[in-house]
C-alpha positions as CSV (number, residue, x, y, z in Angstrom):
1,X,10.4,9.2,-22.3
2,X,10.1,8.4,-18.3
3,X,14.0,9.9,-18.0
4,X,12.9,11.7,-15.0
5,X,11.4,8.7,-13.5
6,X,14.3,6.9,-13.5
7,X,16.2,9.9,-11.8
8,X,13.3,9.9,-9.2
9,X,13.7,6.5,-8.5
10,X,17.7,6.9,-8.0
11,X,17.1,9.8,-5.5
12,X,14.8,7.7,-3.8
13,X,17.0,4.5,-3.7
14,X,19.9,6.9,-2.6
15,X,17.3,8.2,0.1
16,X,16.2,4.4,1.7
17,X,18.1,1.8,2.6
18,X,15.1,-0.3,2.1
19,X,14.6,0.5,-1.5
20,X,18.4,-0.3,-2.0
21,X,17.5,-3.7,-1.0
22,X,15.1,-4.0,-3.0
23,X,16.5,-3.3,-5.7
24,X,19.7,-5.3,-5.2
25,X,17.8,-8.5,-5.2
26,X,17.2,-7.7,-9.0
27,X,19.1,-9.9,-11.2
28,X,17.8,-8.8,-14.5
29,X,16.9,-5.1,-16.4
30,X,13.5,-6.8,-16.5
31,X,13.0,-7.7,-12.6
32,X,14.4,-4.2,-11.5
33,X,11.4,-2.3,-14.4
34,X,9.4,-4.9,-12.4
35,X,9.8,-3.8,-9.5
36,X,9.9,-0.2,-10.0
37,X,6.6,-0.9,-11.6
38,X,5.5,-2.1,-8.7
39,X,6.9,0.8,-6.8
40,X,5.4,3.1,-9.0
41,X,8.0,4.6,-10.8
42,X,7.6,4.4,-15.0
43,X,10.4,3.5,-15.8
44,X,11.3,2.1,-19.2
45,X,13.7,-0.5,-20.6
46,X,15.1,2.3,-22.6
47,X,15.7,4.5,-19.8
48,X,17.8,1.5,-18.7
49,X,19.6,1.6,-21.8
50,X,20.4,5.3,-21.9
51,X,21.7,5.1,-18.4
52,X,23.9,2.4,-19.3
53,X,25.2,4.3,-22.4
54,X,26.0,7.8,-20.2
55,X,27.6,5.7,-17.7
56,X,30.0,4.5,-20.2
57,X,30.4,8.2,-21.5
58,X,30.6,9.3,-17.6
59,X,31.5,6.2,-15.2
60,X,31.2,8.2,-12.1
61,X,27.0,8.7,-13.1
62,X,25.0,8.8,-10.4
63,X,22.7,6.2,-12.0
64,X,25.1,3.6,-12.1
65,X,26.0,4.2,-8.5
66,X,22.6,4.0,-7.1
67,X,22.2,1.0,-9.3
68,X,24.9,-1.4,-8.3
69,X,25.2,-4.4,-10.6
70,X,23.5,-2.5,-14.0
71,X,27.2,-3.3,-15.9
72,X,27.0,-7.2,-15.6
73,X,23.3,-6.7,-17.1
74,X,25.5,-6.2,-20.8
């Protein structure tokens, strides 16, 4: 499981303005693994999943914060 990865890449998109944008441009779960990927971060479809599943447990997850646009995915 790349569950840490994912939390690294939310610090780091919480950290840069840049990544943000990035990752807002994503319209898909597959284009923002994509370009994670390409980022270097491994993260997983299922750590995608997960993360939508706490957030619906806990709305106010960081995750799903850092991640704008993750709920319309479902």
């Amino acid at each position: 499981m790349s569950w840490p990865e994912l939390e690294r890449l939310v610090a780091d998109a919480e950290a840069s303005q840049e990544m943000r944008q990035t990752l807002r441009h994503c319209r898909s779960p597959q284009e923002l693994l994509l370009a994670a990927r390409q980022q270097g971060y491994r993260v997983t479809r299922i750590d995608l999943q997960n993360a939508w599943l706490e957030h619906q447990q806990c709305p106010e997850a960081a995750v799903h914060d850092a991640l704008p646009g993750i709920a319309a995915w479902r």
